[in-house]
C-alpha positions in Angstrom: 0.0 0.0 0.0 1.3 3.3 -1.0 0.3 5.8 2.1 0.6 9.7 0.6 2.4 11.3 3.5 3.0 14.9 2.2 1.4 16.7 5.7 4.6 15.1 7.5 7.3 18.2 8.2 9.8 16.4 10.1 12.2 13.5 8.3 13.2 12.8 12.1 10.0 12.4 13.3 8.9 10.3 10.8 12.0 8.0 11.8 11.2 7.8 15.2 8.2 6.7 15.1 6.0 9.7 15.7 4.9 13.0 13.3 4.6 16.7 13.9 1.8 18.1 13.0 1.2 22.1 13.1 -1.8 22.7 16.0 -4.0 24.6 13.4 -5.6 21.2 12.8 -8.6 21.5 13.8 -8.8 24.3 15.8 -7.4 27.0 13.6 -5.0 28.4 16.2 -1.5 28.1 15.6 -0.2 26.9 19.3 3.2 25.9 17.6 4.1 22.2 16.9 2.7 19.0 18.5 3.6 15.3 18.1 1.0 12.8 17.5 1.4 8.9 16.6 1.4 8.0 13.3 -1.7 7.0 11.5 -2.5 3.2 11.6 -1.9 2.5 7.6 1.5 4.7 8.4 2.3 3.0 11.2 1.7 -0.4 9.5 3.4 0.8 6.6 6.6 1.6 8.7 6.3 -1.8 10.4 6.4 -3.3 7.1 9.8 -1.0 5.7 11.5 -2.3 9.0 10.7 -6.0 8.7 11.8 -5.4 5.0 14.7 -3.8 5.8 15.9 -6.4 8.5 15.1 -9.3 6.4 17.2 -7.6 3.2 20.1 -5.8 5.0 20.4 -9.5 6.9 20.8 -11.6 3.2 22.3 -8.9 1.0 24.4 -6.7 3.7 24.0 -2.7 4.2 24.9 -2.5 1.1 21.4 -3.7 -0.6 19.5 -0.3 -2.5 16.6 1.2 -0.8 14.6 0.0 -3.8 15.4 -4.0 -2.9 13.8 -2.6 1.0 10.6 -1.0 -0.8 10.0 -4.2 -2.9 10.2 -6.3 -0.1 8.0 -4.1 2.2 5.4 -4.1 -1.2 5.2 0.2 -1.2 7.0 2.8 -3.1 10.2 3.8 -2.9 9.4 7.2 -2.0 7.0 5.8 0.8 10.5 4.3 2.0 12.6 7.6 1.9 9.4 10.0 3.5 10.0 6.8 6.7 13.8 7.6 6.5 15.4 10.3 4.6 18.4 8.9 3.3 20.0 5.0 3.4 22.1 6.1 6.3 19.3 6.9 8.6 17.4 3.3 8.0 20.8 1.1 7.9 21.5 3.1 11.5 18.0 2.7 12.8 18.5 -1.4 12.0 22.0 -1.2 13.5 21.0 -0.1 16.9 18.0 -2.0 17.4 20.2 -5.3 16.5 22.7 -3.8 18.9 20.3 -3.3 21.5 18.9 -6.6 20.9 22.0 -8.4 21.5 22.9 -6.3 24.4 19.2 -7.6 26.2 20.5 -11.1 24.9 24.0 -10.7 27.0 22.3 -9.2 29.7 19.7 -12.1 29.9 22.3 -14.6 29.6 24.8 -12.9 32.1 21.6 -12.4 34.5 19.7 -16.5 34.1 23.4 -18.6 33.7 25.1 -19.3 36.7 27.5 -21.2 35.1 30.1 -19.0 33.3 30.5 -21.0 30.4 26.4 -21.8 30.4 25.7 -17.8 30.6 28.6 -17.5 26.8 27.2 -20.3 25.3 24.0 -19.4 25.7 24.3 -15.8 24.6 26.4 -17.2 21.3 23.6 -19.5 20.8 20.5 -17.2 20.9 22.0 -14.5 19.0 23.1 -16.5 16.5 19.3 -18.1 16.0 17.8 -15.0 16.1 19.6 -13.5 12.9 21.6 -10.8 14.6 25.4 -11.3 13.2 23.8 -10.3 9.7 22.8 -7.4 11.5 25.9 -6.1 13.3 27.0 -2.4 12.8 30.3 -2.3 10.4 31.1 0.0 13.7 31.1 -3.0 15.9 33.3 -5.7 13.8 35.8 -3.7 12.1 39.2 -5.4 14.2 42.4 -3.8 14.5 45.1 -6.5 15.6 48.1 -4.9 17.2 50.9 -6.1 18.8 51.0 -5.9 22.0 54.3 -5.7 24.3 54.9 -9.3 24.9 54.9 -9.8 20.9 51.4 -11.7 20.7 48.7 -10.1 18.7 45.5 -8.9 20.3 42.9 -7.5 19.1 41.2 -3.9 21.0 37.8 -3.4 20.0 37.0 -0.9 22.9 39.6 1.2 25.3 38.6 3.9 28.0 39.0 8.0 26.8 41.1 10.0 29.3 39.4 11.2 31.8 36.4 8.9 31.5 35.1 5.1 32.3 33.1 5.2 28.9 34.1 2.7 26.6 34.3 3.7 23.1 35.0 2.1 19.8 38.8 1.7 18.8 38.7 3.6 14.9 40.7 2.0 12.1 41.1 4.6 9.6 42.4 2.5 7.1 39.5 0.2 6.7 36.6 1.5 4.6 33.4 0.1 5.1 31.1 0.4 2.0 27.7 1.8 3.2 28.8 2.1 7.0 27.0 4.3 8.9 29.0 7.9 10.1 29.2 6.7 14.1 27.2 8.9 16.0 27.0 9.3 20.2 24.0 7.5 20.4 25.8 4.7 18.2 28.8 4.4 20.0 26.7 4.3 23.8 24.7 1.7 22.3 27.9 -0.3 20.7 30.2 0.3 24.2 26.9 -1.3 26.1 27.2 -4.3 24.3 30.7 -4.4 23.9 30.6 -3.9 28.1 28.1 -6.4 29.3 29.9 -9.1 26.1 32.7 -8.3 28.4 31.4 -9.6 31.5 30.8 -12.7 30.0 34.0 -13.5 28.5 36.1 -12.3 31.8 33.9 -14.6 33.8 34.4 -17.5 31.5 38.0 -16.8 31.4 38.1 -16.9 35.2 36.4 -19.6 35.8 39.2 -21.3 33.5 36.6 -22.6 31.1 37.4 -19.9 28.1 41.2 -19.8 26.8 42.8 -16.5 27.5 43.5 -14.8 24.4 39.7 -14.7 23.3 38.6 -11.4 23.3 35.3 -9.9 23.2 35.9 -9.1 19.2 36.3 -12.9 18.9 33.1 -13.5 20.6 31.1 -10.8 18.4 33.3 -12.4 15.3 32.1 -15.7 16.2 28.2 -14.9 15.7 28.7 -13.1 13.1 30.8 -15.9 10.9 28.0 -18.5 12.3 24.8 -16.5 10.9 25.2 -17.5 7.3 22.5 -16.8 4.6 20.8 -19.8 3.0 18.1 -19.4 0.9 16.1 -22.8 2.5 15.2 -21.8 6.3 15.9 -25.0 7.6 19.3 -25.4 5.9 20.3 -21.9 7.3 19.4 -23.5 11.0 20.9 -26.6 10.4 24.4 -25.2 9.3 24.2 -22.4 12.0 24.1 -24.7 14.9 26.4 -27.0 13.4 29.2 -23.9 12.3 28.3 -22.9 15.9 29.0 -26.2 17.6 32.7 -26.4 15.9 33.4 -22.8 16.6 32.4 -23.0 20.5 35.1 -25.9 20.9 37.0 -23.9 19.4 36.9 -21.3 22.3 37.0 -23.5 25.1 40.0 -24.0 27.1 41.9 -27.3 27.3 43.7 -29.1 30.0 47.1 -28.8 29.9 
């Protein structure tokens, strides 16, 4: 369905959810600017460009046209852009919800498990089925492998700015991410809350003895994102993403000496 929006005047509005409207509606007194919820058809139609967009951006990457989202969500392009006003403002919209979805994943895990090992496993496992390494923000898994002092290589996806306990995202200028979203402060807080409570899971794994010590948390984020492949058959995709997940999980584990 193709929903004529042309009384919406904020972009911004439109992508969160909401629309301001001028207060002359229906009284004829301009009282300045008001925010009311969306219509129901635009409100379904936004639904439906989100689930599209998700479903896309997870098989073909951020890198998919706006016109492959529209398709898929059966309305106009232009239905798509008066939603989100550029590509940029959609792929970061599905970047922090996937972010925040795995962060309530960690935090469930980190919160039910007892068992340090259970509480990773766990988090690996329900990420993984629920889609989200096709999701991840470029932001998230670029790696930058340094050398650190005793010669082995590690690999510092977050580190503290002076002055502050914030955890922030280590850049790598030399990597360019086709389509990646410019990182903003609210998608760095939302990527440094993931990358914080992911933390908490691998260090009490590791202490426990029951994760081998040069895993990092950019190993852990790797490892859901190389065990989410895209198959076209549903139960194929499953099937190999519990199996790819299996091998990589032994892969983590410490071993006896």
């Amino acid at each position: 369905m193709h929903v004529q929006d042309s009384h919406w005047s904020s972009a911004s509005a439109v992508a969160a959810g909401g629309v301001t409207m001028s207060a002359t509606a229906g009284n004829g007194r301009g009282n300045g600017p008001r925010t009311t919820p969306l219509r129901v058809d635009a409100q379904r139609n936004l639904e439906h460009v989100l689930r599209a967009a998700r479903e896309v951006f997870g098989e073909l990457g951020y890198g998919a046209p706006m016109e492959d989202v529209a398709r898929r969500a059966r309305v106009g392009v232009g239905t798509v852009y008066r939603r989100f006003p550029s590509k940029d403002v959609l792929v970061r919209r599905i970047a922090e919800e996937e972010t925040s979805r795995l962060t309530d994943q960690a935090r469930a895990a980190l919160g039910q498990e007892e068992e340090p090992w259970s509480a990773l496993s766990r988090f690996l496992r329900t990420s993984v089925a629920s889609g989200a390494g096709r999701l991840l923000p470029p932001q998230v898994l670029r790696v930058s492998v340094e050398e650190d002092r005793a010669g082995q290589a590690r690999v510092p996806q977050q580190r503290t700015q002076p002055g502050s306990t914030e955890l922030r995202l280590v850049p790598e200028e030399s990597v360019a991410v086709a389509s990646a979203p410019a990182v903003g402060a609210e998608d760095d807080a939302g990527a440094s809350a993931l990358l914080e409570v992911v933390g908490q899971l691998v260090e009490r794994a590791r202490a426990a003895g029951e994760l081998r010590a040069d895993v990092s948390v950019s190993d852990v984020l790797l490892v859901i994102a190389t065990a989410a492949p895209s198959l076209p058959d549903a139960a194929q995709q499953a099937a190999a993403s519990a199996r790819l997940l299996d091998i990589l999980l032994e892969g983590l584990r410490s071993r006896p000496a």
